[in-house]
C-alpha positions in Angstrom: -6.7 -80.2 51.5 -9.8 -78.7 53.1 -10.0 -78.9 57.3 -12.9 -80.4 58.3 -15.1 -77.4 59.9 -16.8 -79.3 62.5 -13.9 -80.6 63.6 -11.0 -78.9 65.3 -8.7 -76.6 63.5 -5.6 -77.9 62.6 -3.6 -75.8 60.4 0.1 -75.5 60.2 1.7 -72.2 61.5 2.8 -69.9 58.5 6.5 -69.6 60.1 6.4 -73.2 60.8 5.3 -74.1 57.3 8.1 -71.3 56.2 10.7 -73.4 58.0 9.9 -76.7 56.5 10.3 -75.5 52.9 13.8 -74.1 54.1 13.1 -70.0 53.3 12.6 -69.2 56.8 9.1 -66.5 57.9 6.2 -67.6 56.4 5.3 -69.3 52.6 3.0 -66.3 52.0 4.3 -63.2 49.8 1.9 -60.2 49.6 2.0 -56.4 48.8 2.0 -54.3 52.3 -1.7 -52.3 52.4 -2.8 -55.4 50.3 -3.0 -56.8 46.6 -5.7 -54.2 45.9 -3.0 -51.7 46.3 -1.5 -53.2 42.9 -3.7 -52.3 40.1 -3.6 -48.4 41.4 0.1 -49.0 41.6 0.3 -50.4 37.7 -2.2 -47.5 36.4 0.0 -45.2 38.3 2.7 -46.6 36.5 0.6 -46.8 32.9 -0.2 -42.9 33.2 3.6 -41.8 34.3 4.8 -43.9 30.7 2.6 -41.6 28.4 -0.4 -44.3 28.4 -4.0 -43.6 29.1 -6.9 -45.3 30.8 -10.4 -45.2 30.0 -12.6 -46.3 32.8 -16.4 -46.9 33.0 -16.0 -47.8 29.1 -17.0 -51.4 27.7 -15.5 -51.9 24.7 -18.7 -53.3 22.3 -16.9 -54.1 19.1 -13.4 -55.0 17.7 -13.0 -54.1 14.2 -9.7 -55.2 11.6 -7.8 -52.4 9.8 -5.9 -53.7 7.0 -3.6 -56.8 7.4 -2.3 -56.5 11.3 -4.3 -53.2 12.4 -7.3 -53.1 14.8 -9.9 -50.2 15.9 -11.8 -51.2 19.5 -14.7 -49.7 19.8 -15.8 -48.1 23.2 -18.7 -45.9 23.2 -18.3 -42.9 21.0 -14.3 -43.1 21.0 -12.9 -45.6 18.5 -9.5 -46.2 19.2 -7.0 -47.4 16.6 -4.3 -50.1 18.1 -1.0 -51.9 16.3 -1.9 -54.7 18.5 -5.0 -55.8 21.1 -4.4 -58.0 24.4 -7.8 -59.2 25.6 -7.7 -59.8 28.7 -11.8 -59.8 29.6 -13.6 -62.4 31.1 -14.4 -65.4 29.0 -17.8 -64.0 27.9 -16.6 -60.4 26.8 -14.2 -62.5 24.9 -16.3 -64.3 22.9 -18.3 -62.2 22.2 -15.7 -59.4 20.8 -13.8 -62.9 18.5 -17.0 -64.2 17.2 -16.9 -62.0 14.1 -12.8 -62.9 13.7 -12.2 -66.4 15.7 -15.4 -68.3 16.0 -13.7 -71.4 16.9 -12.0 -69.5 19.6 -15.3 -68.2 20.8 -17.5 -71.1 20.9 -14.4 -72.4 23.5 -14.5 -69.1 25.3 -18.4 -69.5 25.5 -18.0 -72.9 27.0 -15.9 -71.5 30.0 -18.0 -71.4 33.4 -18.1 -68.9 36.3 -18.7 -68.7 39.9 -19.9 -65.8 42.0 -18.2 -65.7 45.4 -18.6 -62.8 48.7 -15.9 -62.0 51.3 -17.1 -61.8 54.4 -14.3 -59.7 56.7 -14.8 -59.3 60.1 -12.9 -57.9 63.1 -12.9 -58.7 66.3 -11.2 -57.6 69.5 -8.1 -59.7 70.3 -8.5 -60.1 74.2 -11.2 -62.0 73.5 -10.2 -64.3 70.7 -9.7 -67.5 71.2 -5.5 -69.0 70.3 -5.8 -69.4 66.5 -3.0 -71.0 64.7 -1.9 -71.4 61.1 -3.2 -68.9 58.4 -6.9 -70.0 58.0 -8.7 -73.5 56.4 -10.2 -75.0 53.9 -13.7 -76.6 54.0 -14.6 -79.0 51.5 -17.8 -78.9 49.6 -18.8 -82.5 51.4 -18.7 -81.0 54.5 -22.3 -79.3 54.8 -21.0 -75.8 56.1 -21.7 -72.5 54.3 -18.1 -70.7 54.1 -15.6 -72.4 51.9 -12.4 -71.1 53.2 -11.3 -68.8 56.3 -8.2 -67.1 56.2 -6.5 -65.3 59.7 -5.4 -61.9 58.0 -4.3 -61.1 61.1 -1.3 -64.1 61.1 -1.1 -64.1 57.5 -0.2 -60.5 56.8 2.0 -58.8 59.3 1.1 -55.3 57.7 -2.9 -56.2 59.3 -1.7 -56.5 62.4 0.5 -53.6 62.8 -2.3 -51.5 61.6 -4.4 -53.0 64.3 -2.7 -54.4 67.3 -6.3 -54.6 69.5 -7.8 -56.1 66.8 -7.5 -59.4 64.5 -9.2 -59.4 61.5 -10.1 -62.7 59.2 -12.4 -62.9 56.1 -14.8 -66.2 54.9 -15.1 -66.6 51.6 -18.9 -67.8 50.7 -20.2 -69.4 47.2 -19.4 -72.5 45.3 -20.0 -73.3 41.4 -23.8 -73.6 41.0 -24.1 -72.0 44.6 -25.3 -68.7 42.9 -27.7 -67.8 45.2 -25.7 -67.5 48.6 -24.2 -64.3 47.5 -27.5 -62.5 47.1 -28.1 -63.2 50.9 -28.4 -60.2 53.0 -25.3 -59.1 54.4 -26.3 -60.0 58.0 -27.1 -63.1 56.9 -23.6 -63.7 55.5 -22.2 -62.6 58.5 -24.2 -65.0 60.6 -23.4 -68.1 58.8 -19.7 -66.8 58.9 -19.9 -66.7 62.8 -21.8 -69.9 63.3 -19.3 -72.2 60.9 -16.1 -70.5 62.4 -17.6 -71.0 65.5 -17.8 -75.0 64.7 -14.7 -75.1 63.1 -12.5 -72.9 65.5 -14.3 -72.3 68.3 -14.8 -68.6 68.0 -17.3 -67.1 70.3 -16.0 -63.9 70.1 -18.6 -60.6 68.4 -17.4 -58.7 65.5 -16.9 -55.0 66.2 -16.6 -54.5 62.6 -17.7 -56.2 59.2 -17.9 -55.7 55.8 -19.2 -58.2 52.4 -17.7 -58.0 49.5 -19.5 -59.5 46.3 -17.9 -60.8 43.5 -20.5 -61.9 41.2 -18.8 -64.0 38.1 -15.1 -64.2 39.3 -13.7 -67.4 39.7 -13.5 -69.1 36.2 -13.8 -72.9 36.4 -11.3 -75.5 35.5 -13.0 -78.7 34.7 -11.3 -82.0 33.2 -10.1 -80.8 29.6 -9.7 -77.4 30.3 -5.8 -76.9 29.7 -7.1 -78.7 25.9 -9.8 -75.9 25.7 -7.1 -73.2 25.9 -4.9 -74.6 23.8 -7.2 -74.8 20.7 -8.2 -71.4 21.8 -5.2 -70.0 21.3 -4.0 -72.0 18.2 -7.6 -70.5 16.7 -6.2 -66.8 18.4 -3.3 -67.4 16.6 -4.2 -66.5 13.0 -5.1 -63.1 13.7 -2.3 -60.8 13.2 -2.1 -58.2 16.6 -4.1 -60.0 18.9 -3.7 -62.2 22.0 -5.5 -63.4 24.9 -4.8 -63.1 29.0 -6.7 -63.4 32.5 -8.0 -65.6 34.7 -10.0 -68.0 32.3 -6.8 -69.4 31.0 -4.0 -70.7 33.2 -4.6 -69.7 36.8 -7.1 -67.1 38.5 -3.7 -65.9 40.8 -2.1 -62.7 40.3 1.6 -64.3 39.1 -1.0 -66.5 36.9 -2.5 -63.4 35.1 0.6 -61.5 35.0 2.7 -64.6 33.0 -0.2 -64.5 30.5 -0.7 -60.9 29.8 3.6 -61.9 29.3 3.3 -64.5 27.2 0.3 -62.8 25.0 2.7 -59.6 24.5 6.1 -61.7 23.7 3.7 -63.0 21.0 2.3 -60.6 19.7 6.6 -58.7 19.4 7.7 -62.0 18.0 5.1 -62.3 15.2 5.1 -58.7 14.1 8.8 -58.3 14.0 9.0 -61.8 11.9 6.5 -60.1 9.5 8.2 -56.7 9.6 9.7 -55.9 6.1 13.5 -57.4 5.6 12.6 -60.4 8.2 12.3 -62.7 5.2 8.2 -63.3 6.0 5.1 -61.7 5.2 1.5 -61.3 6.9 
């Protein structure tokens, strides 16, 4: 539940939340040097195996090749795949299945965004005031700009070892239909940062450091009937031989969400084309 940020901050230590589920150290599992370390890791990872990565590339078009086969168009390169996972955003998606899945990509059309910005600032530690917990919440009713805080510094032991003089913490900044508040200046951002955390915490401190970071489109939204949406999306993905959907529109915007899609959408796709393969006793 969100903390109220005009009143004080009342958030429950990381190792004492740790302790009350019985693991021990704090609830919060991360990737030292950050989760934007991962998707460098995985391409890494991609390249060693004898794969290849096209960046800067939209694909414009999907295209069918016989019974199972599909060609993905992406610029002037037309690349010819056993199998596609889609894993775009819910617009790209409907608008590369409206040719093979219209059902599926009315659905996908339906599925609406929000734009958010991180605003991370550090400050000197002497002169912060005795923060506990791992951030807040503030809830939309609340009147405040930021929608969350979250004390990097306590959260992620690999922030503060980098920088024992300093602790860093980010806001986060944008609501659905709150569009506008990431196109504010940065300094702007920053000062509405200061002034709620300031309300909610206390802070008085000056940043010695900050940096926005804009994220227009990235949080798909779950309204009431969502998990129904998917599901007829993918019983209408379903009938097309070699292709499967995964990301963030579907079943959570988390990284463990994403990854046990991008799962599920290539168990599927090995289960149906080895039940089809010759001598399984079924035909595509």
């Amino acid at each position: 539940e969100g903390v109220d940020a005009g009143a004080q901050l009342a958030a429950v230590p990381a190792d004492a939340a740790g302790a009350a589920t019985g693991l021990g150290g704090s609830v919060f599992a991360g990737v030292e040097g950050g989760v934007g370390t991962l998707p460098g890791a995985v391409a890494d990872a991609v390249r060693a195996a004898g794969g290849e990565i096209l960046l800067n590339a939209p694909v414009t078009a999907l295209r069918r090749t016989g019974a199972t086969g599909w060609q993905v168009v992406s610029g002037d390169r037309v690349l010819t795949a056993d199998a596609v996972v889609l894993a775009t955003p819910a617009g790209p998606a409907a608008a590369l299945l409206a040719e093979h899945a219209p059902a599926a990509a009315c659905e996908l059309g339906a599925i609406e965004y929000a734009s958010m910005a991180l605003v991370t600032l550090a400050f000197r530690r002497s002169e912060m005031p005795d923060l506990t917990g791992s951030g807040f919440l503030v809830p939309p009713v609340d009147g405040h700009t930021i929608k969350a805080s979250t004390f990097s510094s306590r959260k992620w032991r690999w922030v503060a070892d980098a920088a024992p003089d300093l602790f860093v913490l980010r806001t986060s900044v944008g609501r659905h239909g709150e569009e506008e508040q990431i196109h504010r200046e940065d300094a702007d951002l920053v000062a509405a940062s200061l002034k709620d955390l300031a309300a909610a915490t206390g802070l008085g401190a000056r940043p010695v450091a900050t940096t926005v970071t804009r994220w227009p489109g990235g949080l798909p939204q779950y309204p009431i009937g969502h998990l129904a949406r998917v599901a007829r999306i993918r019983e209408a993905v379903a009938g097309l031989p070699g292709l499967r959907i995964a990301g963030a529109a579907y079943d959570g915007v988390g990284v463990p969400a994403c990854v046990a899609s991008a799962h599920r959408a290539a168990d599927e796709i090995i289960a149906t084309s080895e039940t089809a393969a010759p001598g399984a006793g079924h035909s595509s």
